[in-house]
Backbone as numpy.savetxt, mean C-alpha at the origin, in Angstrom:
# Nx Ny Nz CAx CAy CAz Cx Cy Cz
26.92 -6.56 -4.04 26.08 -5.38 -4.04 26.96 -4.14 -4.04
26.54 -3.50 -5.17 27.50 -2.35 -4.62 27.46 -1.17 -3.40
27.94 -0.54 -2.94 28.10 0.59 -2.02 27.63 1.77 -2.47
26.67 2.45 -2.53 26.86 3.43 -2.84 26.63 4.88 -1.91
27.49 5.50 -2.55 27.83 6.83 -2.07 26.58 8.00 -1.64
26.47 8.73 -0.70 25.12 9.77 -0.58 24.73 10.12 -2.47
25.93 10.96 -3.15 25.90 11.34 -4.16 24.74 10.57 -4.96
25.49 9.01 -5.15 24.69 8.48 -6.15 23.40 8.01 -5.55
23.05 7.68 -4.34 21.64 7.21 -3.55 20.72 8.42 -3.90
21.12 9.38 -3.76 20.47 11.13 -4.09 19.83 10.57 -5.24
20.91 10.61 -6.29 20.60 10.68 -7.32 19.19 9.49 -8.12
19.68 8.63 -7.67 18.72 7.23 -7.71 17.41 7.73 -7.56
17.68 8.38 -5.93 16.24 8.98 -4.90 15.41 9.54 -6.28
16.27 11.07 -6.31 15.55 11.65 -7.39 14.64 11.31 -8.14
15.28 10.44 -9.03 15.31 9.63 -10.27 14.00 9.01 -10.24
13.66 8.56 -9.02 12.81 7.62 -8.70 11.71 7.99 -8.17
11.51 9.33 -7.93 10.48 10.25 -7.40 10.17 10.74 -8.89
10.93 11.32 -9.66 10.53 11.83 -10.66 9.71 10.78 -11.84
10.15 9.87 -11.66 9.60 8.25 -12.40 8.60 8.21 -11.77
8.11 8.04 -10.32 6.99 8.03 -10.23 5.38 9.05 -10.37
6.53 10.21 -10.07 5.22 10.89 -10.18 4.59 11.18 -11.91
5.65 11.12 -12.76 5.35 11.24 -13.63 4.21 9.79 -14.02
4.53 8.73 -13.47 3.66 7.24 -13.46 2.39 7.68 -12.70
2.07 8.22 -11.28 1.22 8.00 -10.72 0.64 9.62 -10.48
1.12 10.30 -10.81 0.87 12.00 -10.32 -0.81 12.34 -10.52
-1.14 11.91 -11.90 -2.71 12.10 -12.06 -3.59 11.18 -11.81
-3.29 10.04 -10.89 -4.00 8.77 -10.49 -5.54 9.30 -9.70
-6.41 8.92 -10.02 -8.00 9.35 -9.10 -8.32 8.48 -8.16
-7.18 7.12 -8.24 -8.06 5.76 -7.62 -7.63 5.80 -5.99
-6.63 6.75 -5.22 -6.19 7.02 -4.02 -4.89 6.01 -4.22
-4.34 6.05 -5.13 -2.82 5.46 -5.80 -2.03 6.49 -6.29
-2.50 7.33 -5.65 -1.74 8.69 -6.30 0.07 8.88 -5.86
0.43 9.43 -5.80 1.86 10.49 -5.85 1.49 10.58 -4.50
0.57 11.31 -3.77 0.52 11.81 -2.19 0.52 10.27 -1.38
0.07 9.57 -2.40 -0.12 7.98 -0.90 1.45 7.47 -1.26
2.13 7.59 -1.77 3.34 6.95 -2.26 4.35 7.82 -1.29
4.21 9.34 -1.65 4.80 9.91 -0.92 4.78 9.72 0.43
3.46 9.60 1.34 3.31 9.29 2.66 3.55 7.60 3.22
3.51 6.77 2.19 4.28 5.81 2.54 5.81 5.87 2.59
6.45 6.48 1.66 7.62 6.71 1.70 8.26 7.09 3.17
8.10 8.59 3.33 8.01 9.08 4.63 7.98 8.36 5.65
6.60 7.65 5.92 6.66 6.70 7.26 7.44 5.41 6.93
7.71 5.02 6.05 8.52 3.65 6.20 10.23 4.22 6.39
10.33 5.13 6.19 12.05 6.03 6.02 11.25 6.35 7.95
10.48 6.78 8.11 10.75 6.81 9.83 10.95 5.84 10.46
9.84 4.70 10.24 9.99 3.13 10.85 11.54 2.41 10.70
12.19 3.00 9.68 13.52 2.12 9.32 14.11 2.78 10.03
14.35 3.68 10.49 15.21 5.05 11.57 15.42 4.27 13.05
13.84 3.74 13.52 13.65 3.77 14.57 14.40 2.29 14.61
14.21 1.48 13.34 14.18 -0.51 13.42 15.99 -0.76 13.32
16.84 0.33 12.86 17.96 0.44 12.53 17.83 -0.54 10.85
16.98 -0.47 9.99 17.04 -1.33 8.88 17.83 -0.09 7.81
17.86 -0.38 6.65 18.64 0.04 5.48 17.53 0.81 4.91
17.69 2.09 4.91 16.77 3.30 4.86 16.58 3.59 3.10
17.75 3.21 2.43 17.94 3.51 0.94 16.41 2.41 0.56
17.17 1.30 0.79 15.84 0.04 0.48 14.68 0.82 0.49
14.45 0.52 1.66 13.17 1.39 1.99 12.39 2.03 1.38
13.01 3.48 1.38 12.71 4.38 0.64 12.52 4.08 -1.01
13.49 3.65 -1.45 13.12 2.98 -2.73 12.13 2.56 -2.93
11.90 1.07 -2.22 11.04 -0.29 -2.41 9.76 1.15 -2.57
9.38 1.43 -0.95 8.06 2.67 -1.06 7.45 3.38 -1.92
8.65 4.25 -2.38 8.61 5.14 -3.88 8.05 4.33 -5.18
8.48 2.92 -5.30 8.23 2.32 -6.69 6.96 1.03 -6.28
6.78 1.23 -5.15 5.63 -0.01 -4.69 4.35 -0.16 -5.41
4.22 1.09 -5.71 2.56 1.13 -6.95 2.58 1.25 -8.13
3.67 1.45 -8.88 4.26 1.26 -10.10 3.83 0.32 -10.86
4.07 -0.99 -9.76 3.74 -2.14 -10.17 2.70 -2.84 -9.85
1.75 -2.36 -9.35 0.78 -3.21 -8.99 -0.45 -3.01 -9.86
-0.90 -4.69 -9.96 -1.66 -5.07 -11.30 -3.21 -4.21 -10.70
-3.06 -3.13 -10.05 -5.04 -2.54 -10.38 -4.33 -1.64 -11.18
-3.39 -1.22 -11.44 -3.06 -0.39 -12.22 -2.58 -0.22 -13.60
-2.35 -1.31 -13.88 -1.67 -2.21 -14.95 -2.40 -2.87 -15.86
-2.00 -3.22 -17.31 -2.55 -4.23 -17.79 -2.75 -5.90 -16.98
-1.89 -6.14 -16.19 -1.47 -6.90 -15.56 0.00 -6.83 -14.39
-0.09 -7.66 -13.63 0.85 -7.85 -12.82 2.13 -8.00 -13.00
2.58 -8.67 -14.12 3.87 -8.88 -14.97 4.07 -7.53 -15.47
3.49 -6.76 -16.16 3.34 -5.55 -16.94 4.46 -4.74 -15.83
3.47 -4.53 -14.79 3.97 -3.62 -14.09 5.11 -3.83 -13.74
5.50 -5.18 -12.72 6.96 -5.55 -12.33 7.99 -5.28 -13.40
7.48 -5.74 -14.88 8.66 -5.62 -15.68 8.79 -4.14 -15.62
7.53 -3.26 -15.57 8.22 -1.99 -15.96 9.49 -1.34 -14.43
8.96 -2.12 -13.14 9.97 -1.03 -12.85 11.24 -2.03 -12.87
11.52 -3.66 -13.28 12.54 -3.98 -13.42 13.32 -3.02 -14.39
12.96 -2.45 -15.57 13.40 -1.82 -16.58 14.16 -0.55 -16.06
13.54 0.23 -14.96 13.60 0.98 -14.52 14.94 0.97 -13.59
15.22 -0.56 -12.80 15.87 -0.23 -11.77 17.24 -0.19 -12.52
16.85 -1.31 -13.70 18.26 -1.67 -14.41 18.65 -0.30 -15.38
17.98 0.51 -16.20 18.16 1.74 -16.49 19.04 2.59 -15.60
18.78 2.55 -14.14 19.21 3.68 -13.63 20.07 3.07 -12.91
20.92 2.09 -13.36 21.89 1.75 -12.33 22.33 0.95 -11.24
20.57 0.63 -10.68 20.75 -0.20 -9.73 21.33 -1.75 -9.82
22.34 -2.18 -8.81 22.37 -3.30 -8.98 21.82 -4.51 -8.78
22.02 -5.78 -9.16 21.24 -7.06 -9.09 21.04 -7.30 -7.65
21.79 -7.20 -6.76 21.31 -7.52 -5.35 20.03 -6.94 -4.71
20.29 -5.48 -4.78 19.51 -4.39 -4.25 18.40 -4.33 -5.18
18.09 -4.59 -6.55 17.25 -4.95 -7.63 15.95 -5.74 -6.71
16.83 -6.81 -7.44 16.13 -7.90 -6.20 15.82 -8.24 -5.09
16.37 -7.30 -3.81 15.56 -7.29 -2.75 14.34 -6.15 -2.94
14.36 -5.31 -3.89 13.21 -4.23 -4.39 12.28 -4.76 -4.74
12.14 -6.02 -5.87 11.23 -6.63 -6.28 10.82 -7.54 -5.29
11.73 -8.52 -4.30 10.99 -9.29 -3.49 10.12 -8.26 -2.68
10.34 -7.34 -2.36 9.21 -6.19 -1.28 8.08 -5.88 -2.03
8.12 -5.35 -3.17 7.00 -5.12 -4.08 6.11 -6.13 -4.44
6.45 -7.58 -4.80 5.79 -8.10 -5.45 5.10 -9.50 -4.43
5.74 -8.79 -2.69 5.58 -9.70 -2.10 4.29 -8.85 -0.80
4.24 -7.66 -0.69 3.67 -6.71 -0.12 2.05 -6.20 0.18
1.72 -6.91 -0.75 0.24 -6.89 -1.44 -0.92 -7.68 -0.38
-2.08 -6.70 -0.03 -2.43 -7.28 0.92 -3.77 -8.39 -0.06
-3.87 -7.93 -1.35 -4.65 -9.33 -2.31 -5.87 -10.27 -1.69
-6.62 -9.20 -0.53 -7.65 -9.51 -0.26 -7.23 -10.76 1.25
-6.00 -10.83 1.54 -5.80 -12.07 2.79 -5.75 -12.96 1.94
-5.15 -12.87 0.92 -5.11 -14.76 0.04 -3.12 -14.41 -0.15
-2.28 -13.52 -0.45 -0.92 -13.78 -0.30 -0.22 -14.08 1.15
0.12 -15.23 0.93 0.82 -16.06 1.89 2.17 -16.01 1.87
2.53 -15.81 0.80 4.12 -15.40 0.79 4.16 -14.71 2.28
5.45 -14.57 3.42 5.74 -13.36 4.53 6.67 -12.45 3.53
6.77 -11.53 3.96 8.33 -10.71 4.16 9.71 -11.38 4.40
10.63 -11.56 3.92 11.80 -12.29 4.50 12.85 -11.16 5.17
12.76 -9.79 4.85 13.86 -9.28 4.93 12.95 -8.18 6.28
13.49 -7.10 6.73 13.41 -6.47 7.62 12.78 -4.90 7.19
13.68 -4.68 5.95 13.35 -3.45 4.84 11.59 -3.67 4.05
11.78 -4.74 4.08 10.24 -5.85 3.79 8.98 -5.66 4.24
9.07 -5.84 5.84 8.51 -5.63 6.64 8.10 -4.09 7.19
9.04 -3.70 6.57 8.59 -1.64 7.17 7.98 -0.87 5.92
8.31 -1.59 5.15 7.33 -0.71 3.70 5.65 -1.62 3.54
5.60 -2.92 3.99 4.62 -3.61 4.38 3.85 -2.73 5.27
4.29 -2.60 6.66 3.35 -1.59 7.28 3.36 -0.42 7.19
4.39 0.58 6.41 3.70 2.09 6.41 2.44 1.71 5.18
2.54 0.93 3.79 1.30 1.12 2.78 0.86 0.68 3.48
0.39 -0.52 4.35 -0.83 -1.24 5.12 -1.74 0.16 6.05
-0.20 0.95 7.01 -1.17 2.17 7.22 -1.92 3.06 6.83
-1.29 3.46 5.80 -1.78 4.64 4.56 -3.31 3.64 4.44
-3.81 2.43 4.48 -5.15 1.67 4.26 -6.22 2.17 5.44
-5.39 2.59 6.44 -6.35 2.67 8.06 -6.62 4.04 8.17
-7.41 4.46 9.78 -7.32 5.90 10.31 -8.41 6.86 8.76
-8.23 8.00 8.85 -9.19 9.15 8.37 -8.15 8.76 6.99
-7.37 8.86 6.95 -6.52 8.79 5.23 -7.21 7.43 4.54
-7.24 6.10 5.27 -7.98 5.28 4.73 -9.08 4.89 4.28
-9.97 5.74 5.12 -11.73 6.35 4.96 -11.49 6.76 3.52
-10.99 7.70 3.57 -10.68 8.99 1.82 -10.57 7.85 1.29
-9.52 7.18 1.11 -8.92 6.48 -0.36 -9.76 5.37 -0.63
-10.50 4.63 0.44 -12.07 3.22 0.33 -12.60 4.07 -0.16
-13.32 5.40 -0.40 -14.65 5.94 -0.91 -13.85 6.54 -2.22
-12.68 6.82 -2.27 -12.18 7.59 -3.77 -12.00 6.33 -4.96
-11.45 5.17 -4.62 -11.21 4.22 -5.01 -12.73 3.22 -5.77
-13.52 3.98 -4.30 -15.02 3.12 -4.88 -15.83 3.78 -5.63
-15.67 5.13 -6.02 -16.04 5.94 -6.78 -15.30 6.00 -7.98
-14.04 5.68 -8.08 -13.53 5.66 -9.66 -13.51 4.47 -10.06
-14.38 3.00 -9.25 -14.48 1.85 -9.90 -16.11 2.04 -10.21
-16.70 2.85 -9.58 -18.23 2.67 -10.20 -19.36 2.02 -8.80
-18.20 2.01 -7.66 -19.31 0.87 -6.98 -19.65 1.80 -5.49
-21.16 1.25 -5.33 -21.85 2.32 -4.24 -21.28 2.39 -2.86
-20.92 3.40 -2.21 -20.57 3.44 -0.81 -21.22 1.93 0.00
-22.72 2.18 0.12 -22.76 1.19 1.21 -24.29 0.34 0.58
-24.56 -0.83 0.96 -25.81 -1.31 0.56 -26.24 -2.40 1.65
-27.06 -2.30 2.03 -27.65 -2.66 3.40 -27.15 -4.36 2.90
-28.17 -4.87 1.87 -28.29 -6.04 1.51 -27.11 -7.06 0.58
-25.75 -6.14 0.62 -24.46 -6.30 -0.13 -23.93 -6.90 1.60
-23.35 -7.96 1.82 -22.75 -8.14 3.02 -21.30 -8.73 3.09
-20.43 -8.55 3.55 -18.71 -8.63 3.55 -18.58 -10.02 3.33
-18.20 -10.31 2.90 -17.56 -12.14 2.12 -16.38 -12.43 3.03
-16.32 -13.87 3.73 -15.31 -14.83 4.15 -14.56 -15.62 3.08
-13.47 -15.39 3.32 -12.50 -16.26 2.20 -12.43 -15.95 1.61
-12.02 -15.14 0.59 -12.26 -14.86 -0.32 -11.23 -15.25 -1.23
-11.54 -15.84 -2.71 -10.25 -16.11 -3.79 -9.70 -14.65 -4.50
-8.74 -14.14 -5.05 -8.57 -12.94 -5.30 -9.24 -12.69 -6.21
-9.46 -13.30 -7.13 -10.63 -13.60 -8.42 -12.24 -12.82 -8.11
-12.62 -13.03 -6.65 -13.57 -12.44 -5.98 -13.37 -11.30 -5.51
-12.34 -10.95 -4.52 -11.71 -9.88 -4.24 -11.76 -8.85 -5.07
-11.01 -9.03 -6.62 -10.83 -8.10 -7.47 -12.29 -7.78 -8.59
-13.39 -8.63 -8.33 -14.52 -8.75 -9.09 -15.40 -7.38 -9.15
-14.60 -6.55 -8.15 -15.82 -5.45 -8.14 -17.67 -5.71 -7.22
-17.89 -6.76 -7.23 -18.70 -6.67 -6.89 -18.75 -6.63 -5.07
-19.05 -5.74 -4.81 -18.73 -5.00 -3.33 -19.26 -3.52 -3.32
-18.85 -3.09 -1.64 -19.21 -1.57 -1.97 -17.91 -1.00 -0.85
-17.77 0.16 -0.34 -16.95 0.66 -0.34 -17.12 0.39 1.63
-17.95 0.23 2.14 -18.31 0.00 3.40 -17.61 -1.73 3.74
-18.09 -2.51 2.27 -17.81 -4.28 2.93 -16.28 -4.16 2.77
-15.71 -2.97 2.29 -14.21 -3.19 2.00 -13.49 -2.83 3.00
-14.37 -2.24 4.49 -13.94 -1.81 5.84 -13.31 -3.53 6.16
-14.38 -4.48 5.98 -14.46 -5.94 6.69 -13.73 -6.68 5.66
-13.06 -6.56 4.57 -12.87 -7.43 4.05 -11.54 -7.38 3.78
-10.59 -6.40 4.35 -9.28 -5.47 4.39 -9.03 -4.50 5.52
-9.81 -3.31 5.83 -9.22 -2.50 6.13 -8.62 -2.66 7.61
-10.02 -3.49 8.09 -10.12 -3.86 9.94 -9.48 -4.91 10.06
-8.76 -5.53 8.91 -8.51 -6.46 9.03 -6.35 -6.45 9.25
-5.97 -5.33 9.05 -4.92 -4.98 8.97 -3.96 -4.82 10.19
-4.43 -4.37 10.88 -4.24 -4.16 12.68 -3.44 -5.20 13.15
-3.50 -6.30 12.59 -3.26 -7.96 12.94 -2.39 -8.19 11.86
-2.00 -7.45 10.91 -1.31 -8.01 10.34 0.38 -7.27 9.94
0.09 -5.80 11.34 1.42 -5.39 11.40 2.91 -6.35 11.72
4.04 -5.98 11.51 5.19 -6.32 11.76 5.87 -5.74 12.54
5.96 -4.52 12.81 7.22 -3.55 13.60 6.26 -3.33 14.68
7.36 -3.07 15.72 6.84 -2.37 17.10 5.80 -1.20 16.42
6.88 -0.21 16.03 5.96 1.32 15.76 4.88 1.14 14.69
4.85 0.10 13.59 3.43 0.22 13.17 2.38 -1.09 13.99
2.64 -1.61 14.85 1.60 -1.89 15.68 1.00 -0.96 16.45
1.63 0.17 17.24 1.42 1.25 17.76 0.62 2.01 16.71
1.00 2.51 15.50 0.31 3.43 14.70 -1.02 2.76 14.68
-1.16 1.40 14.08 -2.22 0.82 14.14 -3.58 0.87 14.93
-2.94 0.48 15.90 -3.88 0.71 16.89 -5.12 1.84 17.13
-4.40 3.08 16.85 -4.92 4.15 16.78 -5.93 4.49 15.53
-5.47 3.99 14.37 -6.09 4.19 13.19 -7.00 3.06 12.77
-6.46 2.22 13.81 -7.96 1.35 13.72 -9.18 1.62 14.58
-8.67 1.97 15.37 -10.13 2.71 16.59 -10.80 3.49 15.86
-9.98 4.45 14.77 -10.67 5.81 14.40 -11.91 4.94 13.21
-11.18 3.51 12.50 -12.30 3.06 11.46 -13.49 2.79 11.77
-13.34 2.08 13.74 -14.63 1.55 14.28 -15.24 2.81 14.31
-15.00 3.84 14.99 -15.56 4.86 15.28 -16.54 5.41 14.09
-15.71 5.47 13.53 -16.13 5.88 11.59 -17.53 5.15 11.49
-17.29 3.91 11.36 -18.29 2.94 11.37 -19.96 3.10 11.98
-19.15 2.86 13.59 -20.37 3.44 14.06 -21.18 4.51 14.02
-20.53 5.67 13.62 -21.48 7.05 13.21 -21.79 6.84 11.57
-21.38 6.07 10.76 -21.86 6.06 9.78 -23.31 5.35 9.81
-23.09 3.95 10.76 -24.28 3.18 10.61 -25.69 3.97 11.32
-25.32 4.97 12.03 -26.30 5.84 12.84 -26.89 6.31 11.93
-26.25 7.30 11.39 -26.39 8.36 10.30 -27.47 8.03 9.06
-26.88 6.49 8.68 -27.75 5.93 7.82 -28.84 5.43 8.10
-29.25 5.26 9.09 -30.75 4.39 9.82 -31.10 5.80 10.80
-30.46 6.77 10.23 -31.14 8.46 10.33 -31.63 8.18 11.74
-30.63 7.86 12.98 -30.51 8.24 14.08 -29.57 9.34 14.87
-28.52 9.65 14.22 -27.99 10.35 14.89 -27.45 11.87 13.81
């Protein structure tokens, strides 16, 4: 693996912010440039606190939605594009490849990827995107997401699915409320680091909360 210098990590950084936003900058689906950015951020804090390899990190974060198949013709599509990308700009095969094992291993795919995390850098970009899912930021991006797929906030008689194959998962047929139960609450449990179990915690209280004044609201009690 090579070493590299602040100079050239900068430069990479750059490189790789500018690649993305130009990829994700006008996204409507809450895959935007700002959720990339705020994953970035908190996983570069979590690696601070975990003593892990902050470059990784930050990387893996920055290019994590690049590749992922809601965005894509497909799943391959995407990976190849930012393989293209890492090898374009330099990066080497080691550090390559621990980028792609984080990305392509990260995906919460409805509770059907079983793959873990193997590495540590793995595990901290796992829970800052898992956070960016919870709390008042996660509310926004379930209702922005369910509005640029077409499908209704909430439907009394639509009810949250057990087990689900990803095939189902990705079917659309849902609403933006069963996607609280079928992911979002479901995340809390599936942190890794001290500090995003802690974050968790908090941003999961705020979903119940959410919840419960929504279900008021709608049966026009409160």
């Amino acid at each position: 693996m090579n070493t590299y210098g602040s100079a050239a990590k900068e430069k990479i950084i750059n490189s790789a912010r500018e690649f993305v936003y130009a990829e994700l900058g006008g996204d409507s689906s809450g895959h935007d440039w700002w959720h990339v950015h705020r994953v970035t951020e908190l996983a570069m804090t979590i690696a601070e606190k975990e003593s892990a390899n902050i470059f990784i990190c930050e990387l893996a974060a920055l290019l994590h939605d690049v590749a992922d198949e809601k965005l894509n013709k497909d799943e391959e599509t995407g990976i190849n594009k930012v393989k293209l990308w890492l090898k374009d700009n330099g990066v080497d095969d080691v550090t390559a490849a621990d980028i792609l094992e984080i990305i392509t291993t990260m995906s919460f795919k409805g509770g059907t990827q079983k793959r873990e995390m193997s590495t540590l850098e793995g595990k901290i970009v796992q829970d800052a995107d898992r956070l960016d899912a919870m709390g008042a930021i996660g509310i926004s991006r379930v209702m922005c997401y369910a509005g640029f797929k077409g499908r209704p906030i909430h439907h009394p008689d639509m009810k949250p699915r057990d087990n689900l194959t990803l095939e189902e998962y990705r079917s659309g047929k849902d609403t933006a409320i069963m996607h609280f139960y079928e992911k979002l609450l479901k995340l809390k449990d599936t942190m890794n680091t001290n500090m995003g179990k802690d974050l968790a915690e908090g941003r999961h209280q705020f979903l119940e909360t959410y919840l419960e004044q929504f279900y008021a609201e709608w049966d026009a009690k409160r």
